[in-house]
Rosetta silent file (secondary structure, phi, psi, omega in degrees, C-alpha in Angstrom):
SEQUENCE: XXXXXXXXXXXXXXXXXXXXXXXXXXXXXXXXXXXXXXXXXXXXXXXXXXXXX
SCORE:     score description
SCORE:     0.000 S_00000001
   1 L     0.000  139.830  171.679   96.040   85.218   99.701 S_00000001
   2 E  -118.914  136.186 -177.838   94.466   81.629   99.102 S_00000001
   3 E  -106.703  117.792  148.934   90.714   81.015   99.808 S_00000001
   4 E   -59.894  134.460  155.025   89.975   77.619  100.244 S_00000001
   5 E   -56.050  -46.298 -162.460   86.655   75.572   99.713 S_00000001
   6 E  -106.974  171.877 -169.850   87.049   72.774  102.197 S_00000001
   7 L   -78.369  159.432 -176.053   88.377   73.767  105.853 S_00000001
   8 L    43.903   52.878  177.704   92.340   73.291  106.581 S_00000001
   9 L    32.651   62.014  161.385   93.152   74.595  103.094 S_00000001
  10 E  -113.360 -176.829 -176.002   91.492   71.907  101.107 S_00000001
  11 E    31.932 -162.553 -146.685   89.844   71.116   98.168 S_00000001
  12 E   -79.116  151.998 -168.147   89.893   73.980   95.430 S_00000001
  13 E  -102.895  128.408 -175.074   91.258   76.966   95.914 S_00000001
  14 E  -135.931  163.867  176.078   91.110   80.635   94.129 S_00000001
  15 E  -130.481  130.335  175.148   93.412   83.684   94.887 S_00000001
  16 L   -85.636  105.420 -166.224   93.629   87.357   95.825 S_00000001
  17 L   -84.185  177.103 -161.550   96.783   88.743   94.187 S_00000001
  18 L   -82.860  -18.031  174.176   98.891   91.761   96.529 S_00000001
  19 L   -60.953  -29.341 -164.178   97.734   94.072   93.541 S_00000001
  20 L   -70.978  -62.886 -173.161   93.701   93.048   94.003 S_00000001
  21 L   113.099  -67.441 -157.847   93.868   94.332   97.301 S_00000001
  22 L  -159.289  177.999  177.901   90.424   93.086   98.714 S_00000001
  23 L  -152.639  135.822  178.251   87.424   91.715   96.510 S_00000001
  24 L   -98.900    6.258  176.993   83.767   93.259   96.391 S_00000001
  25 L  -178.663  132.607  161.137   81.813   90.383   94.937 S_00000001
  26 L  -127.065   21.399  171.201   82.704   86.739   94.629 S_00000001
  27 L   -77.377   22.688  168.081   79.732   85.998   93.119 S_00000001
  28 L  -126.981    0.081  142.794   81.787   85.519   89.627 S_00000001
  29 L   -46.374  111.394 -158.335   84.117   83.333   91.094 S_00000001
  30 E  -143.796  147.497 -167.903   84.794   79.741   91.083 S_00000001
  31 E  -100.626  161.942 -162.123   87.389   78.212   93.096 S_00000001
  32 L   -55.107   -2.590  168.474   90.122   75.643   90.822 S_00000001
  33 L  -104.904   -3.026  160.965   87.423   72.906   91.093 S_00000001
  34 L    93.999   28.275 -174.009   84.862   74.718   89.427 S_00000001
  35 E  -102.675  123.825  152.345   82.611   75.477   92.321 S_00000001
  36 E   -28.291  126.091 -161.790   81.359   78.507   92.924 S_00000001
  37 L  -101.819  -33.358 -162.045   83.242   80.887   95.325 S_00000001
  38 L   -68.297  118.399  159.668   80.492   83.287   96.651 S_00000001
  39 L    85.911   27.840 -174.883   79.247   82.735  100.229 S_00000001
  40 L  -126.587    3.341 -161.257   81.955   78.936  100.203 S_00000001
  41 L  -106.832  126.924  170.016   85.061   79.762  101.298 S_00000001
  42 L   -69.978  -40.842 -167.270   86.047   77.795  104.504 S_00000001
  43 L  -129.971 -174.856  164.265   89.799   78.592  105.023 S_00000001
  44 L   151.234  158.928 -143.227   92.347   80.793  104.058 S_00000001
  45 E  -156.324  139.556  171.303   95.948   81.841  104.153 S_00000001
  46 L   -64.656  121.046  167.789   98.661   83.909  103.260 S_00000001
  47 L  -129.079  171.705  171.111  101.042   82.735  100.100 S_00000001
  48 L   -88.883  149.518  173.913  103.249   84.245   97.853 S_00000001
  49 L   -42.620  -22.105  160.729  101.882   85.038   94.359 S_00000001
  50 L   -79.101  -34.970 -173.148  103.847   82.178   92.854 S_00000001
  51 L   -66.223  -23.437 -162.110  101.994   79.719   95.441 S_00000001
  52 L  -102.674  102.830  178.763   98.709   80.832   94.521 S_00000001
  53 L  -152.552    0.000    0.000   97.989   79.103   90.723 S_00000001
């Protein structure tokens, strides 16, 4: 799965591989633009594990 920053799967993006499961803290996170991920993510969507880089 890809978590978005901005709403309608924009701006940067981080991923939950099918191995991860689930995630208990995103406070050590940063989404591909260097942002912080904890308590930001707007969208998100199912991809395959090649889509999500």
């Amino acid at each position: 799965m890809a978590f978005y920053l901005g709403s309608g799967y924009e701006g940067g993006h981080g991923c939950v591989t099918f191995g991860e499961k689930y995630v208990t803290d995103l406070s050590v996170d940063t989404f591909t633009t260097g942002v912080p991920a904890n308590n930001a993510i707007s969208s998100h969507q199912w991809v395959t594990e090649n889509d999500c880089s």
